[in-house]
N, C-alpha and C positions, 0 to 999 in steps of 0.2 A: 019844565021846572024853572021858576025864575031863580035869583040869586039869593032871596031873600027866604026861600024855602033851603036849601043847601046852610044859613046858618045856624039854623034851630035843627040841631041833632037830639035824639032822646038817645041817652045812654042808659041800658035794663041792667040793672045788678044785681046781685041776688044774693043777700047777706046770710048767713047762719046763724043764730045766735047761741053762741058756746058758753050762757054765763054762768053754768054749773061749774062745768066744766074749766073756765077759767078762773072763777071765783076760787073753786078748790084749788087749783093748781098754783095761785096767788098765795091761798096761805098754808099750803104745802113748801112752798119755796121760801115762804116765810119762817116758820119755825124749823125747816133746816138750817138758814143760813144762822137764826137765832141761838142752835144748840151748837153750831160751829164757831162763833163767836162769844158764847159766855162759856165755854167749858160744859162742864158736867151740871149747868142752872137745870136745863132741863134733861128730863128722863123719860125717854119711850120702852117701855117693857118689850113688846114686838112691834111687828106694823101694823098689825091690827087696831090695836091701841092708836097708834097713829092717825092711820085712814079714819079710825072713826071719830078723834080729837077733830081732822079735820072737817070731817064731815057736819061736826054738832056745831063746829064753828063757823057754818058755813051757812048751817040752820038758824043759828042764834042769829047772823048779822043781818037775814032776809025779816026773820021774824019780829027778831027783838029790841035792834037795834032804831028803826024810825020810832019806837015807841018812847025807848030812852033816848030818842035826838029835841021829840016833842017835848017830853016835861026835864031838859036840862037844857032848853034853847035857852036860857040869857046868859046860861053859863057856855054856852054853845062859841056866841055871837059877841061875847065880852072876848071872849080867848081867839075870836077872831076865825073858828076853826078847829087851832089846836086844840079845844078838848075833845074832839071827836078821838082823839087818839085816847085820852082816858077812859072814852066809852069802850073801845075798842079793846083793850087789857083789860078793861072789866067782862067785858063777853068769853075772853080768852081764859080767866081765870074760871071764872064760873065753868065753862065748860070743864075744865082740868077740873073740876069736882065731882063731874059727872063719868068720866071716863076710868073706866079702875085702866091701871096698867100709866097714868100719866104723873110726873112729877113736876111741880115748878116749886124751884127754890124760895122764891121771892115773887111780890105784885112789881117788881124793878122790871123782873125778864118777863113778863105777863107784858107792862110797858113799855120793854123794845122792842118784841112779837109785833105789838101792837101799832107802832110806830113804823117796820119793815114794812108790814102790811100795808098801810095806808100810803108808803113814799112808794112800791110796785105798782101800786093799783093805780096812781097819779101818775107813773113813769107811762104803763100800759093803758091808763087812756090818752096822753102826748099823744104817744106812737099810733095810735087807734084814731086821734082825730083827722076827719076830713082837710087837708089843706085846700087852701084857694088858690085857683086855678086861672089863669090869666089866659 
């Protein structure tokens, strides 16, 4: 082996991909911290209710959400971003329409959910991205 074989290493990794899984558990932690911070805005009857709020809103944001990213892109791209967080409490809302057992006070706590949501999932891609390696 010369020396120049010894620099080129292949490193084999072997990723999981957990985005159900993480997805939910995203905005699971979301509207916990949410109902821990606005009081009694929201209302979970059981957990049932719950798991399956978050599960529909886990559904909506796979399904429904590039469809509302396409026909509200200039409002998208004007807001720089930030409206995706409007989009996002409007999935959250609607879903709470779908779910017997859920209550939201207000489209406000739909738009902090919604806001939680989005600053975790930017925290957890951070932590998630590949640094460079010198």
């Amino acid at each position: 082996m010369n020396s120049e074989e010894n620099n080129y290493k292949v490193k084999i990794t072997r990723r999981v991909n957990l985005g159900f899984w993480k997805g939910c558990g995203i905005i699971a932690i979301a509207l916990l911290i949410a109902k821990l911070t606005t009081g009694n805005s929201i209302d979970f009857q059981n957990a049932f209710s719950f798991f399956g709020l978050v599960l529909l809103i886990w559904i909506l944001n796979l399904m429904l959400k590039p469809i509302l990213i396409v026909f509200t892109l200039p409002f998208v791209l004007f807001t720089l971003g930030a409206g995706i967080i409007l989009l996002e409490a409007f999935i959250i809302w609607l879903a709470e329409k779908f779910v017997p057992g859920i209550a939201l006070s207000s489209f406000w706590i739909a738009l902090w959910t919604g806001f939680l949501i989005e600053a975790i999932s930017w925290v957890f891609a951070i932590v998630e991205s590949p640094s460079v390696e010198k």
